[in-house]
C-alpha positions in Angstrom: -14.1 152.0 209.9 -15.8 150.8 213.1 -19.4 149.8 212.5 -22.1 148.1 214.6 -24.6 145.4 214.3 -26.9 147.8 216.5 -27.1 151.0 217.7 -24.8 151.3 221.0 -22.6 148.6 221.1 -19.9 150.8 222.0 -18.0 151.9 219.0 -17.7 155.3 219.9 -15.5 153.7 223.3 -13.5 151.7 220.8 -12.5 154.3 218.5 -11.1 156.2 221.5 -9.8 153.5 223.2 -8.1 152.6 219.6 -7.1 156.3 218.7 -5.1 156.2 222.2 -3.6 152.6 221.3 -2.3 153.9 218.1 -1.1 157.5 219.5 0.9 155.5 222.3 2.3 153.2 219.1 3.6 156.7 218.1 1.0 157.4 215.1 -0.9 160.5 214.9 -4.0 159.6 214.3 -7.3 161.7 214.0 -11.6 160.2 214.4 -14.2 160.6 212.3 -17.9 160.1 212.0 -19.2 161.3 208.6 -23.0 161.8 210.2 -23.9 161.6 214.3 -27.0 162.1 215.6 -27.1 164.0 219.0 -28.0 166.8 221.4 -24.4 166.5 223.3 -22.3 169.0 221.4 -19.2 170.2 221.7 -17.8 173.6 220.7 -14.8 173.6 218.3 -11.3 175.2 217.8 -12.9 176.4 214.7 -15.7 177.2 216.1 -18.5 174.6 215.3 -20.3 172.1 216.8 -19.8 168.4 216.7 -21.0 165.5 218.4 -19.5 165.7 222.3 -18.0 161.6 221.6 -15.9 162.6 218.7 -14.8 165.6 221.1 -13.8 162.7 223.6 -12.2 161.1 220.5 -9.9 164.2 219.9 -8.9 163.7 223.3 -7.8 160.3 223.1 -5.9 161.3 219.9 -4.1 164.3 222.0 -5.8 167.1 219.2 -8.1 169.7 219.3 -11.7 169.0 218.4 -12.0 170.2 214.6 -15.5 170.4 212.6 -14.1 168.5 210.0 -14.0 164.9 212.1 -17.9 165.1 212.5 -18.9 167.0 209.3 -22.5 166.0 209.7 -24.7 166.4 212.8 -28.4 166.0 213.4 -29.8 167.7 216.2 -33.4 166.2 217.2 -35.8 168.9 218.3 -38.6 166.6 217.9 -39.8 163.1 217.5 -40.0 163.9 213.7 -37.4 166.8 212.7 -33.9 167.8 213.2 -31.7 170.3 212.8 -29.0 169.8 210.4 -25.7 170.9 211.1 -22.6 170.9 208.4 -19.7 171.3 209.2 -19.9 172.9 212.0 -23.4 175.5 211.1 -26.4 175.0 211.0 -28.0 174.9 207.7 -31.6 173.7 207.9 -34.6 172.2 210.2 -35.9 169.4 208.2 -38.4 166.4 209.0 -37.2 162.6 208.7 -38.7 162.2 205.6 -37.0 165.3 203.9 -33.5 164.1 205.2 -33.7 161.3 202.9 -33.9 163.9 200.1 -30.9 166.1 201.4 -28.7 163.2 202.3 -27.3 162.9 198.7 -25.6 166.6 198.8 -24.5 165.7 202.0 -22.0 163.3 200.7 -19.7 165.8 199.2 -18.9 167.7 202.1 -18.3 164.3 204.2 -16.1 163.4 202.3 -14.3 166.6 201.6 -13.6 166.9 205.5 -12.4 163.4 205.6 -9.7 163.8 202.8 -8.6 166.7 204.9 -8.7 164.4 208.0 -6.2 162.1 206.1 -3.4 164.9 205.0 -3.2 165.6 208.4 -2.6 162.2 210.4 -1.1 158.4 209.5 -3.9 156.8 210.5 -8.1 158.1 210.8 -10.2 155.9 212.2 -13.7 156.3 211.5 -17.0 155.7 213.4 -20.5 154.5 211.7 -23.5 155.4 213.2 -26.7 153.1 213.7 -26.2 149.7 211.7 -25.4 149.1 207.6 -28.3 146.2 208.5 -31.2 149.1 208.8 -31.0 148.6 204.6 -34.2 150.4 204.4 -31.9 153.5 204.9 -29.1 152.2 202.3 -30.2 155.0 199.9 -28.0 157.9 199.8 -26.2 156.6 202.9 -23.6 158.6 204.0 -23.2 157.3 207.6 -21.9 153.6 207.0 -21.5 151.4 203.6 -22.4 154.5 201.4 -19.8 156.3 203.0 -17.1 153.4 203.0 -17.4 152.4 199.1 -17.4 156.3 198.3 -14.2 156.5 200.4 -12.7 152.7 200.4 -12.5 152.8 203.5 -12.4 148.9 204.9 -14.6 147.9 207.9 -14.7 146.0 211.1 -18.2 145.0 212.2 -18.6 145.0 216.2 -21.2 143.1 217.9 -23.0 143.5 221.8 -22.5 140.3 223.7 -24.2 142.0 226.8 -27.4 142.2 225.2 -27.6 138.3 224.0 -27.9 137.1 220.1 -24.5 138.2 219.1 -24.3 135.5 216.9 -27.3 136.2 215.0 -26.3 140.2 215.2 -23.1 139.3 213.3 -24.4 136.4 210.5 -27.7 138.5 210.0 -25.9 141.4 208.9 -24.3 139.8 206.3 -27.3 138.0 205.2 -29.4 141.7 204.6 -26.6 143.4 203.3 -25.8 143.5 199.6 -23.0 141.9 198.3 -20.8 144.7 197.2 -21.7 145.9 200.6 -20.4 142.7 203.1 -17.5 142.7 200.7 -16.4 146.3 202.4 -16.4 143.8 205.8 -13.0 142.7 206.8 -13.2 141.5 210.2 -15.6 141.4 213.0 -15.4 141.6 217.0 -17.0 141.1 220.0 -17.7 143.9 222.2 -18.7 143.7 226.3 -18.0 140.2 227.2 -18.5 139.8 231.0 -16.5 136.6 232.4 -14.0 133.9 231.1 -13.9 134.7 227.1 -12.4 131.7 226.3 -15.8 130.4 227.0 -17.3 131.9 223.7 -14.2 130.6 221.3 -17.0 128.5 220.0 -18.9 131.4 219.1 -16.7 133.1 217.2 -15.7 129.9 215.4 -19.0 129.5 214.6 -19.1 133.7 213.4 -16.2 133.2 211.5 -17.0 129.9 209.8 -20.8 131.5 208.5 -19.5 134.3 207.6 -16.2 133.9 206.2 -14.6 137.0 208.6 -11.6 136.8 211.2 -12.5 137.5 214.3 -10.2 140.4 215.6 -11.3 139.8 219.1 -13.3 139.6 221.7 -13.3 142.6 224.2 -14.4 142.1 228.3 -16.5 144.5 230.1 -14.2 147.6 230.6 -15.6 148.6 234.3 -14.4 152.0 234.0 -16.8 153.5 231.2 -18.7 155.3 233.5 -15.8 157.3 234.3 -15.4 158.4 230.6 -18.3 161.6 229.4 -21.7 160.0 229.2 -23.0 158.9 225.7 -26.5 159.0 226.5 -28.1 160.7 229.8 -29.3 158.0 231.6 -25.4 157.0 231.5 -24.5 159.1 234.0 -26.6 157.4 236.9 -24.3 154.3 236.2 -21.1 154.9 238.3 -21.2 154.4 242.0 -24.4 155.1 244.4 -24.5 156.5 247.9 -22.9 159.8 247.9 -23.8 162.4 250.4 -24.5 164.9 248.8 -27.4 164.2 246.3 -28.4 166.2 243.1 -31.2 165.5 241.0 -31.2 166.7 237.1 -34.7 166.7 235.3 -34.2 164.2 232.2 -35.7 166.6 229.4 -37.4 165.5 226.2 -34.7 167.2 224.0 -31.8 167.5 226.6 -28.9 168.4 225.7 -24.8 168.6 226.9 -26.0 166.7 229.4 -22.1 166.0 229.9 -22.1 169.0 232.2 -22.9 166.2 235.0 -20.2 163.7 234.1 -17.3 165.4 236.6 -20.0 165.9 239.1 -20.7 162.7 239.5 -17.2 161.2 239.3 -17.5 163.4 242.7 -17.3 160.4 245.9 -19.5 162.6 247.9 -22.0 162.9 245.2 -25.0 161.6 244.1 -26.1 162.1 240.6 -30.2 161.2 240.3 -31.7 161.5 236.3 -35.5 162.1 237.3 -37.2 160.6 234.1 -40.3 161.2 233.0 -43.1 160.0 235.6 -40.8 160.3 238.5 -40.7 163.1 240.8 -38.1 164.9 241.7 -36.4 163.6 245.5 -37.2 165.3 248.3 -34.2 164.7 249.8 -31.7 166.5 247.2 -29.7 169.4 247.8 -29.8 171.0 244.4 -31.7 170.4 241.1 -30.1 171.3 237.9 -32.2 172.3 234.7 -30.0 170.8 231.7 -29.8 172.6 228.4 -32.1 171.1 226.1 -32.6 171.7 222.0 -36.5 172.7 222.4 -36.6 175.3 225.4 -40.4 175.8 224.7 -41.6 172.2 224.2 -39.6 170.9 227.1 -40.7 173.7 229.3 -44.5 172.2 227.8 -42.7 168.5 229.4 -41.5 169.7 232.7 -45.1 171.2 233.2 -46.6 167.8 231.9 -44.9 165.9 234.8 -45.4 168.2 237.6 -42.0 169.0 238.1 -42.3 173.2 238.2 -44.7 171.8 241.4 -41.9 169.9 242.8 -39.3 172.6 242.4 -41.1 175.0 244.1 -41.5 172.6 246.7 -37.6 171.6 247.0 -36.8 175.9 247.4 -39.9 176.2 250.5 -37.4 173.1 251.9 -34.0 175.1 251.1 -32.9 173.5 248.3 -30.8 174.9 245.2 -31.6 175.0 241.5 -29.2 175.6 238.7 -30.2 176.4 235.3 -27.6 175.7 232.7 -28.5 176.9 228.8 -31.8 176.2 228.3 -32.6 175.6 231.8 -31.7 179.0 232.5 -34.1 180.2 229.5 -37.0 178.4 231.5 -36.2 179.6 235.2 -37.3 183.6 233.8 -40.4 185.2 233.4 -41.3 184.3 229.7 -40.0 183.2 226.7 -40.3 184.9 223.5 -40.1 183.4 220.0 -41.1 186.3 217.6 -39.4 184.5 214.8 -41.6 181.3 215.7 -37.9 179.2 215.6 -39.3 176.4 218.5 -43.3 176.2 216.6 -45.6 178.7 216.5 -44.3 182.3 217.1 -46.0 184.0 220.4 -44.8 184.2 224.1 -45.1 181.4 226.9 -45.0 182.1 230.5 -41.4 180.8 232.4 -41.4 179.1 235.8 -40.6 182.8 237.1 -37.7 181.8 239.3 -35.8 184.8 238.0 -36.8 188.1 237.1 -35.3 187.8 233.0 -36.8 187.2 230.0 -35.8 185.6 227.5 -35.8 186.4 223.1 -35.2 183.8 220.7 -33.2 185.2 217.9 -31.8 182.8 214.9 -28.3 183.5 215.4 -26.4 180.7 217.2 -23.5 181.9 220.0 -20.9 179.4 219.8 -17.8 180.3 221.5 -15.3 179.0 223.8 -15.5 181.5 226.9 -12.9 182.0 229.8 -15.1 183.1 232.4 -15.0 184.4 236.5 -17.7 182.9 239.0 -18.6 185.4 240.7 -19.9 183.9 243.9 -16.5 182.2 244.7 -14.0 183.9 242.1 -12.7 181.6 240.2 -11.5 181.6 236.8 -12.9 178.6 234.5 -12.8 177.5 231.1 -16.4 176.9 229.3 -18.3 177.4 226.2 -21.7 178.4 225.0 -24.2 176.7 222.6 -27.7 178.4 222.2 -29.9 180.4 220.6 -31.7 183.5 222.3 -30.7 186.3 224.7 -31.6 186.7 228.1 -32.2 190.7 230.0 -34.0 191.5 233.0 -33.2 192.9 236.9 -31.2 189.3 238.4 -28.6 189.9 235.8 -27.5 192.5 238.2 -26.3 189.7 240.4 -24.4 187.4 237.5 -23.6 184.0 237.6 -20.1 184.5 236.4 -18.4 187.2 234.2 -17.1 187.3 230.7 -14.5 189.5 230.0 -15.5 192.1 232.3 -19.2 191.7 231.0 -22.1 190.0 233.4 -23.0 186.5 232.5 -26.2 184.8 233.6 -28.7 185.5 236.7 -28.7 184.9 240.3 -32.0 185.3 242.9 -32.0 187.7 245.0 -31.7 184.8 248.1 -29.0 182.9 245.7 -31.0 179.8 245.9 -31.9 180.0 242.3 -29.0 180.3 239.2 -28.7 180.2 235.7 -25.9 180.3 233.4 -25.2 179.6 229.4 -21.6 178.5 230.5 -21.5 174.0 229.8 -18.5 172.0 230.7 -18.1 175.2 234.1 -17.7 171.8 236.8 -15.0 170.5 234.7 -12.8 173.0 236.4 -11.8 171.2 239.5 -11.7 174.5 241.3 -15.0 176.0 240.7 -16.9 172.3 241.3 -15.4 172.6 244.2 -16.3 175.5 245.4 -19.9 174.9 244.1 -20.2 171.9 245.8 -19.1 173.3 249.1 -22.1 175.4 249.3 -24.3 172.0 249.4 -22.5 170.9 251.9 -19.8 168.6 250.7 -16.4 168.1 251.6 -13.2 168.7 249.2 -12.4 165.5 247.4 -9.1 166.6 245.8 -10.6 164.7 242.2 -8.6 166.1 239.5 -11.5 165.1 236.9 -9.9 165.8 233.2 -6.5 163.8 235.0 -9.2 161.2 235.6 -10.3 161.2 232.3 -6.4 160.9 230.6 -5.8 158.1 233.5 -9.3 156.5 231.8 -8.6 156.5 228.5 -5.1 154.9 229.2 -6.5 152.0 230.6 -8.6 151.9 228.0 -6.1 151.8 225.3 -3.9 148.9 227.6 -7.5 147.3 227.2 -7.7 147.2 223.3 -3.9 146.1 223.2 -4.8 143.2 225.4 -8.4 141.8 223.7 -7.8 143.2 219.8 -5.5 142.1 217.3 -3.7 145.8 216.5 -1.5 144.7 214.0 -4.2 143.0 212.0 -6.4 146.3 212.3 -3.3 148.5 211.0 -2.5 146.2 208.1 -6.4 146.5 207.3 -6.0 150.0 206.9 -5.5 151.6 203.5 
């Protein structure tokens, strides 16, 4: 089990850069994360939802994307509740303080998908979430050492040298944590060194003579992250500036699958700009996308608040394009119902009337893998949906795309204004193509899930080179 000393040090990038390693070593191996907390989703072969990192985990391990390797996902849909997702369905809405409560049944299920994780593979690696130092959260943990004593599942402890205080990251862990806790701790690394790392073998001697844990290495900066699908939004504006072709996406308070950028802006002729909060949106963009979010209504409340629906309707008078994906679709039509009050209080809310639908909230979740036709260019693409609600109205008789035979989503009649419920459509090399064309860019050739395999073979060359393998595989039970 990989666990941090803080929250993004990178263990979702080791486990995939590990589960690779291992699969080239000829194991099959398969990642877990007992409990994730996220709005990036992906759709599964069983058709769930898990966190969008264990997806890219799968990936790496050369397998299908299964429920059972992130039994337990929370879903934010405000600064004080979540939805709770198990195994793959939703099964409540519940504020922070009433998790606490729930987390105990939780445990069963966890552990019930990771046994079936284990019949399946020779080795599962498994991913904590947060750090085993927040203590105050010990209780009924189920997300790192309450998870790893239920299981025996051994545990390397990675710490961030980017952000400074590794040192004290690594010993202060083990000074909060209980005893029978540390003693779960077999080993520790170092995660994002940037220069000579000979230059910290006094550090981890140091680590390793306080604590009384090997070091199992120390890993450089691996330059090519930004290539890999983005962890947290603001990711995405990381890779390389200066394309020519430049498209803005409105950082919502609840966005969600926000993934839906990453091939975009592995694009050399593009420009990916996250307008956050307090910014507006650049006047010199070709195309703004609307990203799903988990709260259509409250971040329809947030894009108000900052003025944005003003600066859209200024980027159309200069010719611009606007895309609506999932919940930015919901928000481009007339009005949004909620009859069932399943996003606060039940009642109606004006849209930014960009498209002549409306849209009902309904408390049945689509999830579903969808093989779809774009119907502006023709081509076939893979996809899948994630929401709640249905959306009717006149633009549906010029779709977006359609799904076996049947329209999907809503076009203006100018075509300057789109929506879909189809994430992952500009992984399909063809159709982001063809999309992009229309703003003016030339082909690029980029082959972007090819990119991603080529990635996350570097990657696993990278944890051969900087982690001791063989000494993680004899930890293993």
């Amino acid at each position: 089990m990989i666990q941090g000393a803080g929250s993004n040090v990178g263990k979702s990038m080791l486990v995939a850069g590990l589960a690779r390693a291992f699969r080239a070593r000829g194991l099959s191996v398969r990642p877990f994360k007992p409990q994730n907390m996220s709005n990036n989703a992906a759709v599964t072969v069983d058709g769930g939802e898990i966190g969008r990192a264990q997806a890219l985990q799968a990936l790496a391990c050369g397998v299908e994307p299964h429920t059972d390797m992130n039994p337990v996902l929370l879903k934010p849909e405000t600064e004080t509740g979540a939805q709770v997702v198990v195994h793959g369905r939703r099964v409540a809405t519940v504020k922070a303080r009433d998790y606490a409560k729930l987390k105990p049944s939780l445990m069963a299920p966890v552990l019930e998908s990771f046994n079936r994780l284990k019949s399946q593979a020779d080795l599962v690696i498994v991913e904590g979430a947060g750090s085993p130092a927040e203590v105050n959260l010990r209780s009924g943990d189920i997300a790192n050492m309450g998870f790893a004593r239920a299981a025996g599942v051994p545990v390397v402890l990675v710490g961030d040298i980017d952000r400074g205080g590794v040192i004290a990251q690594l010993v202060g862990t083990q000074a909060v944590l209980d005893p029978e806790d540390a003693a779960m701790i077999r080993g520790f690394a170092v995660n994002k060194f940037r220069g000579d790392v000979r230059l910290f073998d006094g550090g981890v001697s140091l680590i390793e003579a306080r604590t009384g844990w090997p070091s199992l290495g120390v890993v450089p900066w691996f330059g090519e992250a930004h290539r890999l699908p983005a962890e947290d939004a603001l990711d995405i504006a990381a890779g390389p500036k200066g394309g020519r072709v430049k498209i803005a996406c409105l950082c919502l308070s609840r966005i969600a699958n926000f993934d839906d950028l990453d091939p975009l802006s592995a694009e050399p002729e593009v420009e990916i700009v996250m307008v956050r909060p307090g910014e507006p949106v650049p006047g010199d963009c070709a195309a703004v996308i609307l990203p799903g979010t988990k709260s259509t209504r409250g971040d329809l409340d947030f894009l108000r608040g900052q003025g944005w629906d003003i600066d859209l309707a200024a980027h159309l008078r200069r010719g611009g394009r606007v895309l609506g994906i999932c919940g930015g679709y919901q928000m481009l039509g007339q009005a949004i119902r909620d009859p069932d009050g399943l996003e606060g209080p039940p009642g109606e809310m004006p849209g930014l009337g960009l498209l002549d639908v409306v849209t009902t909230m309904h408390p049945e979740k689509r999830l579903t893998r969808v093989t779809a036709r774009h119907a502006g260019s023709g081509r076939e693409l893979q996809g899948y949906e994630i929401h709640i609600g249905a959306t009717e109205g006149a633009d549906r008789a010029r779709p977006f795309a359609h799904v076996g035979g049947a329209p999907e989503g809503a076009m203006s009649g100018d075509g300057r204004v789109e929506g879909t419920y189809l994430h992952g459509l500009f992984a399909d090399d063809g159709f982001r193509a063809a999309w992009l064309a229309g703003l003016g860019a030339a082909p690029s050739g980029l082959g972007y899930a090819a990119g991603v395999e080529e990635v996350l073979g570097r990657l696993a060359e990278h944890m051969e080179a900087h982690l001791d393998l063989d000494r993680l595989l004899s930890l293993a039970g």
